[in-house]
C-alpha positions as CSV (number, residue, x, y, z in Angstrom):
1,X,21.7,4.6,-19.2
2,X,19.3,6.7,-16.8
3,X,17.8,7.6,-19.9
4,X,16.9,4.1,-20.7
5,X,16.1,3.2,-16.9
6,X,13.6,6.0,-17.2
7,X,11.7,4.7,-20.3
8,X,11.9,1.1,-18.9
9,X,10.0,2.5,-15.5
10,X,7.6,4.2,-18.1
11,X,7.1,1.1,-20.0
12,X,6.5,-1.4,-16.8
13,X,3.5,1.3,-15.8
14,X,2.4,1.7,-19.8
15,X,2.2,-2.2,-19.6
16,X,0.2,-2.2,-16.5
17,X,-2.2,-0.1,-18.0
18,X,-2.7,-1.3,-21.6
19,X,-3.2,-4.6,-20.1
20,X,-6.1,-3.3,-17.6
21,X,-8.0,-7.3,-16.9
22,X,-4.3,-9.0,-16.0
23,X,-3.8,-5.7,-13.4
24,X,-7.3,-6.1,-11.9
25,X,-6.6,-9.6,-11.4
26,X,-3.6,-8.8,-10.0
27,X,-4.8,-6.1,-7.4
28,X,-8.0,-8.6,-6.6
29,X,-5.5,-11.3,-5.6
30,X,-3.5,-8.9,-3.7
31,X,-6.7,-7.5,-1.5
32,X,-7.9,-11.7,-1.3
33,X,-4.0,-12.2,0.0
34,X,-4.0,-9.9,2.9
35,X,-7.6,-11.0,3.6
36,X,-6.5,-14.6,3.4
37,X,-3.1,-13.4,5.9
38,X,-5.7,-11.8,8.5
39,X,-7.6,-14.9,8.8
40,X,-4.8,-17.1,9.4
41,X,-3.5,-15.2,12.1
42,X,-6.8,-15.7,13.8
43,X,-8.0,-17.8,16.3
44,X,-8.4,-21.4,14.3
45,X,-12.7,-20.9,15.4
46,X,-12.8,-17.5,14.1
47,X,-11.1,-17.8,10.7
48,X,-14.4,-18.8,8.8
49,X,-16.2,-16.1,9.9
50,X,-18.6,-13.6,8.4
51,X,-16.0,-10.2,6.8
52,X,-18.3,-7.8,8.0
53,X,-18.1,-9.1,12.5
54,X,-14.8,-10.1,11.7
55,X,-14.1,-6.0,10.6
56,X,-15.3,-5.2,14.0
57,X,-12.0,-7.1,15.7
58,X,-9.0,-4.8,15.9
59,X,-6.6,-7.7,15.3
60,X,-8.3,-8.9,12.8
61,X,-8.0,-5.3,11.2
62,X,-4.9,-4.8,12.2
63,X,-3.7,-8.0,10.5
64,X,-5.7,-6.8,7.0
65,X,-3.5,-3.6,7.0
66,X,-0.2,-4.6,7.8
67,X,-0.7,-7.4,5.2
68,X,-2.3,-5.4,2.8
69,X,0.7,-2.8,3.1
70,X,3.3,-5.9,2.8
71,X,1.1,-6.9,-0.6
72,X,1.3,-3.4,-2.2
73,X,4.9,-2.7,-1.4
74,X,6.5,-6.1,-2.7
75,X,4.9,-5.8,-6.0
76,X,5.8,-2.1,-6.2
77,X,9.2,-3.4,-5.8
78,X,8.8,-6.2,-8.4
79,X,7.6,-3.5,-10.9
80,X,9.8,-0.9,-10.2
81,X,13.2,-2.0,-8.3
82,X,14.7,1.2,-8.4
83,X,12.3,1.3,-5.6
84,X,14.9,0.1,-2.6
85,X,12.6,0.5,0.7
86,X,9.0,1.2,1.3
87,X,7.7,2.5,4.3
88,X,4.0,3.0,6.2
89,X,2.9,6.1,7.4
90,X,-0.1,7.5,9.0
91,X,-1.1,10.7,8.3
92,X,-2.5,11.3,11.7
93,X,-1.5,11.1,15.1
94,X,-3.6,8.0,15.7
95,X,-2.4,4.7,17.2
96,X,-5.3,2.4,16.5
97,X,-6.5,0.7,14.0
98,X,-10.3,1.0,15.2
99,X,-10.0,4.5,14.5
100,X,-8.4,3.7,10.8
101,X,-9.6,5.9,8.0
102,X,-9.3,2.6,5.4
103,X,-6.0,4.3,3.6
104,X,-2.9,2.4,3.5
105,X,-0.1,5.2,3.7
106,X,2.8,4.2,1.7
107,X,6.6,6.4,1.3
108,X,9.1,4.6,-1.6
109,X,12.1,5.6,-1.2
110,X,13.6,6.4,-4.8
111,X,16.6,8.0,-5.9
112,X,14.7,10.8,-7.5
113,X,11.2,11.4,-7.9
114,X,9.4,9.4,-10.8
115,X,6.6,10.2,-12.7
116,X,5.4,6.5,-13.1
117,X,4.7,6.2,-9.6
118,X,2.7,9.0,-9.3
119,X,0.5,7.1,-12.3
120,X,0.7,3.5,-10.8
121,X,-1.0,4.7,-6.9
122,X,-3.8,5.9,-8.5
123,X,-4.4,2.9,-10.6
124,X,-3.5,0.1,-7.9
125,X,-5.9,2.6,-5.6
126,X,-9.1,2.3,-8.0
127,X,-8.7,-1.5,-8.7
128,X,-8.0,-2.5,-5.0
129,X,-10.9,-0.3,-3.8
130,X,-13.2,-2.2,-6.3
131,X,-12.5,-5.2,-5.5
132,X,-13.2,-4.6,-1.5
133,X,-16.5,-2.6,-2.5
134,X,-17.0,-6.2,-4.5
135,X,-16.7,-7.9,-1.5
136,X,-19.5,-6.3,-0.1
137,X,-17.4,-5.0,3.0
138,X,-19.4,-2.3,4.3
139,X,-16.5,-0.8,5.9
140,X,-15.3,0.1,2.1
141,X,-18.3,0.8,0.5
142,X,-18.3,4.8,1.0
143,X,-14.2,5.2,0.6
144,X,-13.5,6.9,-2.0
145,X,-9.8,5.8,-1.7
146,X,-7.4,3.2,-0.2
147,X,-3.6,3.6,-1.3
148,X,-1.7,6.6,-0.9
149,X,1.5,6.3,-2.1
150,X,4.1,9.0,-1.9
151,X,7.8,9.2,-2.8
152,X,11.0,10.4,-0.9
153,X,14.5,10.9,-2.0
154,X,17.5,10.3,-0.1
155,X,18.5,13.8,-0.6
156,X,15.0,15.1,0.8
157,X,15.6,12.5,3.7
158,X,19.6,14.0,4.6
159,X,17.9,17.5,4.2
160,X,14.6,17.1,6.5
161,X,12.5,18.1,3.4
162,X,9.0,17.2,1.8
163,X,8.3,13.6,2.9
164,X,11.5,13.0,4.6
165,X,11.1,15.7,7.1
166,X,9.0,13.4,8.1
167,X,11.7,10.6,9.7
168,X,12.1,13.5,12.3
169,X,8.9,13.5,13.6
170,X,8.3,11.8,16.5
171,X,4.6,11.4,16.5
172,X,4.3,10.1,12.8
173,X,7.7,8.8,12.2
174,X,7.6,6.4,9.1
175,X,8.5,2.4,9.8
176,X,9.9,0.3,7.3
177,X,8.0,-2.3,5.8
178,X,9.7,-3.7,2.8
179,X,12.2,-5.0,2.5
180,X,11.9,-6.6,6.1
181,X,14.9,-6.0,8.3
């Protein structure tokens, strides 16, 4: 049985790939979702507005990112559910989102680590980067990536190892964001 869980994981991320214009659609209607979500939660005035002045508003930013992070994590789930919980992380000690790097720092909890996942970030990080630089965002045009996604087990969580020494820290302790509590 893990056997066979193991190539079904591989096959999901084999189908992803063979099938590279379905994923880029896919990844181009999750960036236009969380674009879409940011605007809603603006003021009804400023949800037509020009991309590039409404990057300058930190809740307009912050909106993009947490949305863009909900995006990415349900359909990692949907692809993979031995995936239980996904969590954000930053990789700094910063606390605003004017100061964010553009990288959407994502911790799967799995129940051991899985090569697929280490081929899907890099995938879903190229074809969500080129859609944004399609946009003509300027705030994306120099990244050279978007999604980092890293994996944690529950036995590197109950032993304060790899990534989950990191629910110790208190400075960059992750928060769950999928599924919502």
């Amino acid at each position: 049985m893990n056997r066979n869980s193991s190539l079904y994981k591989q096959e999901v991320i084999d189908g992803l790939l063979k099938n590279s214009y379905e994923f880029r659609q896919m990844s181009n209607e999750l960036s236009d979702s969380a674009l879409r979500d940011a605007r809603e939660r603006l003021h009804p005035l400023l949800q037509r507005g020009d991309l590039e002045k409404l990057g300058h508003r930190h809740d307009f930013l912050e909106a993009f990112k947490c949305s863009l992070e909900r995006e990415i994590a349900q359909k990692i789930v949907l692809w993979l559910p031995c995936v239980k919980v996904v969590y954000r992380f930053d990789a700094s000690r910063r606390s605003s989102t004017e100061d964010w790097d553009n990288t959407i720092h994502l911790l799967v909890l799995v129940p051991r680590l899985m090569p697929p996942i280490k081929e899907l970030g890099p995938l879903l990080d190229s074809e969500i980067l080129n859609g944004l630089k399609r946009l003509g965002w300027s705030r994306f045009q120099d990244s050279k990536s978007i999604i980092e996604i890293q994996q944690v087990t529950p036995e590197e969580m109950r032993h304060g190892v790899c990534y989950g020494a990191m629910f110790s820290s208190v400075y960059t302790a992750p928060s769950r964001i999928w599924p919502l509590s």
